[in-house]
N, C-alpha and C positions, 0 to 999 in steps of 0.2 A: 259469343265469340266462336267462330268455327276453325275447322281445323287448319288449314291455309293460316287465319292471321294468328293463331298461337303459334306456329312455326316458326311464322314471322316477328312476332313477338322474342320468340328463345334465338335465332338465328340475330336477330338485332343484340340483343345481351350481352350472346357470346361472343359476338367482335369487338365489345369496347375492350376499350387497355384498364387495365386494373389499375385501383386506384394505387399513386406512390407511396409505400411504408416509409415512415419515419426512420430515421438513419440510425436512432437511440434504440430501437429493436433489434438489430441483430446482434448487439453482445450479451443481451437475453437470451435472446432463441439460440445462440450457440452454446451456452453455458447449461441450459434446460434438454436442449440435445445428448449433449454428452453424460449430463447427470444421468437418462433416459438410457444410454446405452452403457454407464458402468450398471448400472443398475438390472438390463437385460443379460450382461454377462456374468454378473454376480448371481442371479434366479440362476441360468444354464449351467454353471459350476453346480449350484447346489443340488440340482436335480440332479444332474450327473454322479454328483455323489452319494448322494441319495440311492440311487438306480445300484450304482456297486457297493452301498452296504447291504442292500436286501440282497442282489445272487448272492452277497457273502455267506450271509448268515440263512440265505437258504441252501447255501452248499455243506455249511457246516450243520447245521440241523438237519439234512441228510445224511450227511456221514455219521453222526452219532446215534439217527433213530432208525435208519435203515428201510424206509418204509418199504420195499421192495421186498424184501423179507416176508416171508408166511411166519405169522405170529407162534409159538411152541401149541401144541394140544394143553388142554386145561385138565383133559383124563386121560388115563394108562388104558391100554389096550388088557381083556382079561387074561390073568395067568395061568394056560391049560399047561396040561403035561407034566407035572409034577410030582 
């Protein structure tokens, strides 16, 4: 088959009319929808809050560890002059 009549081939497919879906289908497919998209809205809430408990608890574990802070010296400088 060359390429001309597989064109022709996919060019014929694409114009037929699709076959007609059963009438008993779409209080499925909308009911399946909708479960689909409480279900997308319920994930985006959670990650959402998800997202602002971590800045939280990384704004408060900065604020109480301070990493920006130079840590104290572990030794005393020697004591001249005495």
């Amino acid at each position: 088959m060359n390429r001309a009549a597989r064109e022709a081939a996919v060019r014929q497919m694409m114009e037929r009319t699709a076959p007609p879906l059963p009438a008993e289908l779409y209080p499925d497919v909308v009911r399946r929808g909708s479960r689909l998209l409480r279900r997308r809205t319920l994930a985006l809430r959670l990650m959402w809050l998800l997202l602002f408990a971590a800045a939280v608890a990384f704004v408060v574990w900065a604020a109480v560890v301070e990493p920006w802070v130079e840590p104290p010296s572990q030794t005393t400088p020697p004591l001249t002059g005495w």
